[in-house]
C-alpha positions, 0 to 999 in steps of 0.5 A: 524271357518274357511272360504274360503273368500279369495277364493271366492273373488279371483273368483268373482275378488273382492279386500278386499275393494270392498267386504267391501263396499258391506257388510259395514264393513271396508277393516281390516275387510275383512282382520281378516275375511280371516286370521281367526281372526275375526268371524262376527256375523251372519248378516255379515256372511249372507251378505258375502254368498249373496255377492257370491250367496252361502249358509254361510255354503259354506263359513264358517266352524265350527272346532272342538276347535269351 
C-alpha cells in the first residue's frame, strides 16, 4: 500500500513526532508508515486522514501486488 504521509505533513508543517503524538504511535512509526514499510490498521490509518481533514483513500493507495 502506498501512502503520501510525507507529503501531507510537509503542507500541514508537521514533523514525524508531532503526527505521532496526535495519532498515539511512536516517531518509528511514522517512519515505516512513509518508507511503505508498515501498513497500519485501520484505526491509525482513520486517524492519520482526520489528523489532515482527508478521506484514507486520499492518503493510501492499494497497488496491484496488494
Amino acid at each position: 500500500m502506498k501512502n503520501t504521509i510525507k507529503i501531507e505533513r510537509a503542507i500541514a508543517g508537521l514533523t514525524q513526532e508531532e503526527l505521532a503524538k496526535q495519532v498515539g504511535v511512536s516517531r518509528q512509526t511514522i517512519n515505516a508508515m512513509e518508507l511503505n514499510k508498515y501498513v497500519p490498521s485501520t484505526l491509525l490509518a482513520l486517524k492519520v486522514a482526520r489528523v489532515f481533514h482527508k478521506n484514507v483513500e486520499e492518503i493510501f493507495t492499494l497497488e496491484d501486488t496488494d
